[in-house]
C-alpha positions as CSV (number, residue, x, y, z in Angstrom):
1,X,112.7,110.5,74.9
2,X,109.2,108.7,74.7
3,X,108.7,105.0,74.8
4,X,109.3,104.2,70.9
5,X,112.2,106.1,70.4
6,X,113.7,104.2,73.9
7,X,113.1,100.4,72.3
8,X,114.7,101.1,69.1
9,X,117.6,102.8,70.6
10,X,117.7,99.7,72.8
11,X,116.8,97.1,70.5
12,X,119.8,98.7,68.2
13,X,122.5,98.5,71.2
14,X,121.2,95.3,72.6
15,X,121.3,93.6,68.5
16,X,117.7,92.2,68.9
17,X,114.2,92.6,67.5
18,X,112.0,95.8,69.0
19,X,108.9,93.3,68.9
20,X,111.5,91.3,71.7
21,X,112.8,94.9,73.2
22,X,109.0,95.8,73.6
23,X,107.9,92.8,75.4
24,X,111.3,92.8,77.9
25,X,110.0,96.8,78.9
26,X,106.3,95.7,79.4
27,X,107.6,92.5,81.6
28,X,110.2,94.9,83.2
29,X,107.3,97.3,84.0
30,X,105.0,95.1,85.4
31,X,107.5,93.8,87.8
32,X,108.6,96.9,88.9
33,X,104.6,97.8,89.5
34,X,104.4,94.1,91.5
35,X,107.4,94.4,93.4
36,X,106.4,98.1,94.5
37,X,102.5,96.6,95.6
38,X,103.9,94.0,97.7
39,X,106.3,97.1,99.6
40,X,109.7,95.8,98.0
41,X,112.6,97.9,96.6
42,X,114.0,97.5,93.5
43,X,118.3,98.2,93.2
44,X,120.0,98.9,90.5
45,X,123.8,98.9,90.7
46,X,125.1,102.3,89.5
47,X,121.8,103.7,88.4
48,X,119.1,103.5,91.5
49,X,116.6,102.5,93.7
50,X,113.0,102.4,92.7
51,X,110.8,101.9,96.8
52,X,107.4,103.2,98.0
53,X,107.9,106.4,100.2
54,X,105.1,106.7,102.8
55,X,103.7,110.8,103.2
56,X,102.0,111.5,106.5
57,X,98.5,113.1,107.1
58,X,98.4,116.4,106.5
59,X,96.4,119.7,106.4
60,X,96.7,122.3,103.2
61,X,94.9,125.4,102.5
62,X,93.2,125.7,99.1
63,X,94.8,128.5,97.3
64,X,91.4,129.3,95.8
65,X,88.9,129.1,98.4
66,X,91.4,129.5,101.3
67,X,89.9,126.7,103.3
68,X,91.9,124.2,105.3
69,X,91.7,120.7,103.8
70,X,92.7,117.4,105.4
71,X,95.0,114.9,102.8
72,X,95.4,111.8,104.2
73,X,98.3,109.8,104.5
74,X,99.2,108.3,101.6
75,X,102.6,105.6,100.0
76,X,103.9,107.2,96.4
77,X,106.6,105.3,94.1
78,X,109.7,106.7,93.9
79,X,113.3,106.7,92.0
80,X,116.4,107.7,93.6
81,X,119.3,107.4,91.3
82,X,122.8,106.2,92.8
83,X,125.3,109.3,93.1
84,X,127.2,107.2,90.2
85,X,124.6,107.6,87.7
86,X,124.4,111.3,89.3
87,X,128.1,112.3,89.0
88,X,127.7,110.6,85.3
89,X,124.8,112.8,84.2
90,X,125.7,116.3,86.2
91,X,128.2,118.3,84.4
């Protein structure tokens, strides 16, 4: 499902404009994004978590060349979903 199709399916459900839907994801967004820069986790109750997950230094061959690279350690977002929303979705 792509952005567009998600606020019209939600401004249909929720009974309200998709101008209104559309400004309630971008102000959802940029909190999430906020709250994830300043190292905070986001719960939902039965559906997740959204929380930075830190990834030590490490060192990787390249496929191509075969030489040993260093990546440095590095925080990436991530969303866990509760096992609610899991046993909901898993058939």
């Amino acid at each position: 499902m792509d952005y567009k199709t998600l606020v019209a399916k939600t401004s249909d459900r929720a009974g309200i404009s998709r101008e209104k839907t559309g400004r309630v994801f971008a102000a959802f967004r940029q909190i999430v994004i906020d709250s994830l820069k300043e190292g905070e986790s986001i719960k939902f109750a039965n559906l997740g978590t959204f929380k930075m997950v830190e990834y030590k230094a490490t060192n990787r061959r390249d496929p191509n060349t075969h030489k040993i690279k260093a990546v440095p350690a590095r925080q990436k977002p991530k969303f866990s979903f509760s096992r609610i929303a899991e046993d909901e979705v898993v058939v």
